[in-house]
N, C-alpha and C positions, 0 to 999 in steps of 0.2 A: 508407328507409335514410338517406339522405340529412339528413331529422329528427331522424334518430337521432346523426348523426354529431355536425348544430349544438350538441344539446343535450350530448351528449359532451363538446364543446371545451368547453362554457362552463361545465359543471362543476368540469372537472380545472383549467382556470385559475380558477374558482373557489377549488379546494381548495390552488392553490399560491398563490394572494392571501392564504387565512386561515392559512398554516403550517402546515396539518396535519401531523401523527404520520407517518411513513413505512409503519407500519402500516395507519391509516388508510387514506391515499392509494393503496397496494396494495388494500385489503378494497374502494375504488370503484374501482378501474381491474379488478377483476375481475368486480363484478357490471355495469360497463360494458358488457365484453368478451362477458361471458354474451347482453344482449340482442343483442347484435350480431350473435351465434354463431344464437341461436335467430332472428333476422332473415331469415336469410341461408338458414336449414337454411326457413323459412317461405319464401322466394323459392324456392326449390329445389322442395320439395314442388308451389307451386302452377304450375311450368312444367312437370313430369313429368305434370300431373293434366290440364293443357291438350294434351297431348302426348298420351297415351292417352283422353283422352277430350272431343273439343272441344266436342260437341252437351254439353246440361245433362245431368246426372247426379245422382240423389240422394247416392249414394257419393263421389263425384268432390267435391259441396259439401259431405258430413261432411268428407272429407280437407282442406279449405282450411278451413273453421272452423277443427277442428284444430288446425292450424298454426299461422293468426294467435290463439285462443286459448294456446299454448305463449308466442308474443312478450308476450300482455298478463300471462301470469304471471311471464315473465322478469321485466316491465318494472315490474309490482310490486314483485320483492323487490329491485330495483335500488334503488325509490324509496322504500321501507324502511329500507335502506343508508343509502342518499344521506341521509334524514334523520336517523338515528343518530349518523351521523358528521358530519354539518356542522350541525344545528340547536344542540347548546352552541355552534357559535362565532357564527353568524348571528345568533338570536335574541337575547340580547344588545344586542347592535349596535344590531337593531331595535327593542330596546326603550329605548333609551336614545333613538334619534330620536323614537318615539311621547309619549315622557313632556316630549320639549322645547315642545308643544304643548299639556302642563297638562289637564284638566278642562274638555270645554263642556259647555254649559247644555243641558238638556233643553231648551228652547224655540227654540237655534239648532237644534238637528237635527232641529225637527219642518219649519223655517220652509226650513232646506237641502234638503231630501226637495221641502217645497211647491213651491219655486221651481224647481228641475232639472226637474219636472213643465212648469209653466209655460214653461221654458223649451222644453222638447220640442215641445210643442203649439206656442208660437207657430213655432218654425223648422221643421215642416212644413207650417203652414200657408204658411210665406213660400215655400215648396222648390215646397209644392202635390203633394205624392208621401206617398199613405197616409193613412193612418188615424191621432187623436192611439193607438190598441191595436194596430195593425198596420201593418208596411210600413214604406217614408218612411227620411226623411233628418231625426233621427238615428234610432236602437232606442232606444225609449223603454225597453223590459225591460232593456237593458245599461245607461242612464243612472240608472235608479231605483237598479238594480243595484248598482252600484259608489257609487250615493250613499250606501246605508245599510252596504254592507260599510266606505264611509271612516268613515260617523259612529260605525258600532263599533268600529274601530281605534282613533279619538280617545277616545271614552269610556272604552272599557277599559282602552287603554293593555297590552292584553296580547298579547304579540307570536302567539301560538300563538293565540290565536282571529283578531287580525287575519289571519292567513295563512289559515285556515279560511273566516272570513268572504270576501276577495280569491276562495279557490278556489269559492264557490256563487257568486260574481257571475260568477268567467269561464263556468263551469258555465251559466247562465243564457244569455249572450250568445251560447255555443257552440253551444246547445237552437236558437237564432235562423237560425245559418247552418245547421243541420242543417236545419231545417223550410223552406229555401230563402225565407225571409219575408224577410231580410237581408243585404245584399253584407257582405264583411270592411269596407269602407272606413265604412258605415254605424253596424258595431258597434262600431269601435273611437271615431268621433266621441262616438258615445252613452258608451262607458266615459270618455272623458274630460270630457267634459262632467258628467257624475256627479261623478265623484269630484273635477275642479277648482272646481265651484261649492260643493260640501260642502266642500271644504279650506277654499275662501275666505271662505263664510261663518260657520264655525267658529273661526278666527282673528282674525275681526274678533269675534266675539260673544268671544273672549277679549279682543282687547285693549279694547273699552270695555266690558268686565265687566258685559255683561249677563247 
């Protein structure tokens, strides 16, 4: 719930940042409301199902499936919404910052990929925790990660694959903390360290035009 609320706020002051349509901002303050609604009816369901039945139950876990299945579909057509109505004004934006960065070279994004590598390997070795494939301080799968979703942001320069590409690198780092391989602290160094070594070497390989 709680998740649910943050991402809330930060939408609708989103949608009051970019002006949107009065319409608009109704059509997501409703499919808001919906997840919220099926949240809540999901809370409910699973304290009545703890309630009649506390030992495990096969019935008991269809009914909580169920449930949080209802919120993941809410929260679908929420994020449906959400992109219908805010991606003309976003994308845009973000395309116009992508395109301030020009064209890099094939040969900085093979050498930014190399190096984030390198750099992985060497700062676990320094840390002494994991593996250069598993474990350790940083995730090397978050740092590759977000290295090649930046260097196809910058290539493409297309705001709708950059956001595609950004969503399989979180997708990635998240696989990380799912499989308990990774604390959040670990995978968030690795995504910045990706994507700040790509940015920086991208940048430099434009401005001496290599």
């Amino acid at each position: 719930m709680r998740n649910h609320f943050i991402s809330a706020a930060l939408v609708l002051l989103m949608a009051l940042f970019l002006r949107v349509t009065p319409i608009e901002f109704a059509l997501l303050a409703i499919s808001i409301l919906f997840v919220l609604f099926a949240e809540l009816l999901n809370t409910a369901v699973e304290a009545v199902v703890d309630l009649v039945s506390p030992a495990y139950h096969p019935l008991a876990k269809v009914a909580k499936d169920t449930a949080a299945g209802a919120v993941l579909v809410a929260a679908m057509g929420a994020a449906i919404m959400g992109y219908l109505i805010l991606a003309r004004y976003v994308l845009p934006l973000y395309g116009k910052a992508l395109a301030m960065f020009g064209t890099p070279s094939d040969l900085g994004t093979v050498i930014s990929i190399l190096i984030v590598t390198i750099v992985v390997i060497m700062v676990k070795g320094l840390t002494g925790k994991g593996t250069p494939l598993r474990g350790g301080v940083p995730s090397g799968h978050a740092a590759v990660a977000f290295s090649i979703a930046t260097a196809v942001s910058l290539n493409t320069r297309d705001p709708l694959i950059s956001v595609l590409s950004i969503a399989l690198a979180v997708m990635v780092s998240h696989s990380r903390l799912l499989m308990r391989i990774h604390t959040m602290a670990e995978v968030l160094v690795g995504s910045l360290i990706g994507a700040g070594i790509t940015l920086i070497v991208l940048v430099l390989f434009k401005l001496f035009g290599a």
